[in-house]
C-alpha positions in Angstrom: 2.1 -19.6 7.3 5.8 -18.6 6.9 8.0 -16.2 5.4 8.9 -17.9 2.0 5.5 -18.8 1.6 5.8 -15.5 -0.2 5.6 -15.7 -4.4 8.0 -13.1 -5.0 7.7 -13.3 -9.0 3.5 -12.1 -8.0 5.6 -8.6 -7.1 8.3 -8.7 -9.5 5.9 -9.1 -12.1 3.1 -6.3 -10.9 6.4 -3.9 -11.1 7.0 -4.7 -14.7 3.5 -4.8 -15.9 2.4 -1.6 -14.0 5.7 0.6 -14.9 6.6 -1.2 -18.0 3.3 -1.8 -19.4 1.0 0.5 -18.3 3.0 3.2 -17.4 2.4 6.4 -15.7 -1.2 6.0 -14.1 -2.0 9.3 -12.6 -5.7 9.1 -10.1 -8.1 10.4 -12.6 -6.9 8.7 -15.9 -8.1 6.6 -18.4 -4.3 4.3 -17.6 -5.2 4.5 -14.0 -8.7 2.9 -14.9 -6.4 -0.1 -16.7 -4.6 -0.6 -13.8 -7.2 -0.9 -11.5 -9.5 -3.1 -14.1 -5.7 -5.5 -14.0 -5.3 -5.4 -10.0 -9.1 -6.2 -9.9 -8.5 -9.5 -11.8 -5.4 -10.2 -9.6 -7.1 -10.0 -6.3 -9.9 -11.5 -7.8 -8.2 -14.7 -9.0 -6.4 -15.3 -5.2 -10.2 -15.4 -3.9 -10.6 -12.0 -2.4 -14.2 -10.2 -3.6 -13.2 -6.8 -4.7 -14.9 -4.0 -3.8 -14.8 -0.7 -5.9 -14.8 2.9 -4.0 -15.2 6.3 -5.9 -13.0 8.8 -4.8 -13.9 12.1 -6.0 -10.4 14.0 -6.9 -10.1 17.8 -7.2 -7.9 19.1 -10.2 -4.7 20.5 -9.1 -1.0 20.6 -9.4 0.8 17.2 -9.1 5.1 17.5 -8.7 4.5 20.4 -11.3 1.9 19.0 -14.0 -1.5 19.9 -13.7 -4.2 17.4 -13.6 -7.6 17.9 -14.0 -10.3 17.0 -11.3 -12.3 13.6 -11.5 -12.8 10.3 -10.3 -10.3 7.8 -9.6 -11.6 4.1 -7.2 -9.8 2.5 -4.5 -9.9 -1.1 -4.9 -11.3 -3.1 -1.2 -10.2 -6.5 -1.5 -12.0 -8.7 1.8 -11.9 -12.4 2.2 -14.6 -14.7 2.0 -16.7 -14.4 5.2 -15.2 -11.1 6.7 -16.9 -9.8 9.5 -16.3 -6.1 8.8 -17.3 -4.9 12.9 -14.9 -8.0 14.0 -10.7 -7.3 14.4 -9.2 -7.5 11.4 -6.0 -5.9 10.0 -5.8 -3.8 7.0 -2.6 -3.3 4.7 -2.5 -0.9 1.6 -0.8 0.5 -1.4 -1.2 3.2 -3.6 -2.1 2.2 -7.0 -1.2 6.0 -8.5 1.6 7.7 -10.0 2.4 11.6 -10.6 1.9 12.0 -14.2 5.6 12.2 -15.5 6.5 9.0 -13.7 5.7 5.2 -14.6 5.9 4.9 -10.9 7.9 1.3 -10.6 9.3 2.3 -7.4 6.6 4.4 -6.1 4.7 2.6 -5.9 4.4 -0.5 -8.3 6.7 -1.9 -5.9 4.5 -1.5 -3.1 1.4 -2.5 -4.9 3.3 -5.8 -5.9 4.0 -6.7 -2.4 0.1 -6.3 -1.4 -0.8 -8.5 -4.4 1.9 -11.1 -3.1 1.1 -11.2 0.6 -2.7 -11.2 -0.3 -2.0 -14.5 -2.6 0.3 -16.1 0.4 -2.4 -15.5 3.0 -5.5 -16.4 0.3 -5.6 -19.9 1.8 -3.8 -20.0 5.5 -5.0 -18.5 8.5 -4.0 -15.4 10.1 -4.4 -14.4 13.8 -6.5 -11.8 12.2 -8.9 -11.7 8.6 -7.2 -9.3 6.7 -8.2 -6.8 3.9 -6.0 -5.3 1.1 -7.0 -2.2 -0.2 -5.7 -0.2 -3.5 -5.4 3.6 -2.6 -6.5 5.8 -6.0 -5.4 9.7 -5.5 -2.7 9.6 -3.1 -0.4 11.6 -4.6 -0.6 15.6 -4.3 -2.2 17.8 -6.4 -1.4 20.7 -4.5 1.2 22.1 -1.9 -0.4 21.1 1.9 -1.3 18.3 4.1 -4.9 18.2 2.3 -3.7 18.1 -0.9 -3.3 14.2 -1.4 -4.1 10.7 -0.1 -7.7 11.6 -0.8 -7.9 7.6 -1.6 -7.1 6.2 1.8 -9.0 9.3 3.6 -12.2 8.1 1.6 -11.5 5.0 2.9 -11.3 6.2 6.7 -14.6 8.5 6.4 -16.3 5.3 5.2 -15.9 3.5 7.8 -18.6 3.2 10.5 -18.1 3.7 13.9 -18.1 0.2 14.9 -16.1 -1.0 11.5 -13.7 1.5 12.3 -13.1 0.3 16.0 -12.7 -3.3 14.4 -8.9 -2.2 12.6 -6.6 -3.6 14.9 -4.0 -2.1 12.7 -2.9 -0.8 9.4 0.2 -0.6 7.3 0.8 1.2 4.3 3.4 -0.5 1.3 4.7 2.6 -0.1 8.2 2.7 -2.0 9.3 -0.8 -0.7 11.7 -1.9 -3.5 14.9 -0.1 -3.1 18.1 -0.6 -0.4 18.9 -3.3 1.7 17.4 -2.5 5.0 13.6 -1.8 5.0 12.3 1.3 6.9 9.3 1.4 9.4 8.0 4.6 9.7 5.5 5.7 12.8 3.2 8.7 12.3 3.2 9.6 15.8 5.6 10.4 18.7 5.9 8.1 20.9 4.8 4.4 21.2 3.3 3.1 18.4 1.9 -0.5 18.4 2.1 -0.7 14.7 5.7 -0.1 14.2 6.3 -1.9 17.5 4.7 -5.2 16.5 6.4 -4.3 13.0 9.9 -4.1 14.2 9.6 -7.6 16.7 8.4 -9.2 13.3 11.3 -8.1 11.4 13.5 -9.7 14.4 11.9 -13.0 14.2 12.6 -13.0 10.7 15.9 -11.8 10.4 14.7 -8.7 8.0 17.2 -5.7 8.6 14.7 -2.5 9.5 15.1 1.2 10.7 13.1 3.0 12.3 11.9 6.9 11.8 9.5 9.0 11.7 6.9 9.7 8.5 3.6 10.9 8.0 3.8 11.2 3.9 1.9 8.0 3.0 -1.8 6.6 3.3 -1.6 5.5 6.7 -0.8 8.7 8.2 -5.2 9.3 7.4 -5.8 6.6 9.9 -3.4 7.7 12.2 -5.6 10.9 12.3 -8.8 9.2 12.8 -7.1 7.4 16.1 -6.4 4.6 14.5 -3.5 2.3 14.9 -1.1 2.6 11.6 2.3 2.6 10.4 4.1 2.8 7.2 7.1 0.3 5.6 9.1 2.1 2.8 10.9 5.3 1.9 14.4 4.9 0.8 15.8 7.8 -1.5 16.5 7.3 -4.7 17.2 9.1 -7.6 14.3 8.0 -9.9 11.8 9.8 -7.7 8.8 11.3 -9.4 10.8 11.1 -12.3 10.7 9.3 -16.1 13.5 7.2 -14.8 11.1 5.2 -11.9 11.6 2.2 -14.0 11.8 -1.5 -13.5 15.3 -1.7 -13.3 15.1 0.3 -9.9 13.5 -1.9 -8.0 15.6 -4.7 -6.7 13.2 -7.9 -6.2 15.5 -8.9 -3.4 14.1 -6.1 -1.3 10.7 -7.1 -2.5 10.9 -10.1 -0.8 12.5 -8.9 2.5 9.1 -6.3 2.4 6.6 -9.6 1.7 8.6 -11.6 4.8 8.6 -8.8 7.1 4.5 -8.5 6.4 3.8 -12.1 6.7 5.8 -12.2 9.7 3.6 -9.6 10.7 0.4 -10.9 10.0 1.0 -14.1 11.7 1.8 -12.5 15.0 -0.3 -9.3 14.9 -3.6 -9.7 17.4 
């Protein structure tokens, strides 16, 4: 497997049907349930059997709408012949928006990028078997550290004890399609295997990175179950939660530095 085994227009083309198309998509919505029903038949047609998880959502205050409480899914995506208590890695993306934003940027971008790698790695080994998971509900309906990613700590909860001791490690796709170097951020203070094995990838492949510090996406819930787990994404822009997160943000070149860098990754991580 290599880097530009990567089908870049599988991203480019999530981005426009998910913030063009579809629009904003926030957890417990009937446009929500269309984009999961579309990212469903995605994953579905790269060979990955796809495996819907209610999240129960509470009503709340999202970037100053309310929302009302109710279900939203994750979407599991495994490959043929997982064995869920052997190593395996697991990368995710939030499928949400807040409700005033069609959410190309955040986080169509990093949604487009999961559905990408997932295609490239359909038919070629990894080091590792890898799932892809579809976060619903990760973004806040209310003011604290509880109030959001309810998707990806479902997901945690869910797993058993010995599934959970099988992730080798996580990474979370969140806001991937903007600037020209690609952030890896770590959830905890010092050494962190994740953004470690994340940042000797993006050297073998030549992929400009920066590291920092960031515990506002999905994979800061596995972080607090112990669980290995790192984050790529989080450049400012000025579209943020905002009716201008549009298509025309997102900059397909950075797409493809994002799919590289995780291919790069899979193929080494152990």
């Amino acid at each position: 497997m290599r880097p530009g085994d990567l089908p870049v227009s599988v991203a480019v083309d999530a981005v426009r049907h998910l913030a063009g198309t579809v629009g904003p998509r926030p957890a417990t919505g009937a446009a929500y349930a269309r984009a999961a029903r579309w990212a469903t038949r995605q994953l579905e047609r790269s060979g990955y059997g796809v495996r819907p998880q209610v999240v129960d959502v509470p009503g709340g205050v999202s970037w100053g709408v309310p929302v009302p409480a109710g279900r939203s899914v994750n979407l599991v995506a495994e490959p043929a012949g997982l064995e869920p208590e052997e190593p395996h890695l697991v990368v995710g993306a939030h499928l949400d928006t807040v409700p005033q934003a069609p959410g190309a940027e955040d986080n169509a971008s990093g949604v487009g990028v999961l559905l990408a790698v997932a295609d490239a790695v359909a038919t070629r080994r990894t080091r590792l078997p890898v799932v892809f998971v579809l976060f619903g509900a990760e973004e806040p309906r209310g003011p604290s550290d509880a109030d959001h990613h309810y998707g990806s700590r479902r997901y945690v909860r869910s797993l058993p004890p010995r599934q959970r001791a099988a992730v080798r490690g996580m990474v979370s796709l969140d806001r991937v399609g903007v600037g020209t170097v690609v952030p890896i951020g770590s959830a905890q203070a010092g050494p962190d295997p994740v953004a470690d094995s994340l940042q000797a990838a993006a050297r073998r492949t030549g992929v400009p990175v920066v590291r920092g510090y960031d515990r506002s996406s999905d994979h800061w819930q596995f972080v607090l179950a112990g669980l290995p787990a790192a984050r790529i994404g989080s450049t400012p822009y000025a579209g943020y939660h905002s009716p201008q997160d549009t298509p025309d943000v997102v900059d397909p070149a950075q797409l493809e530095r994002v799919g590289r860098l995780v291919l790069a990754w899979l193929a080494g991580a152990r």
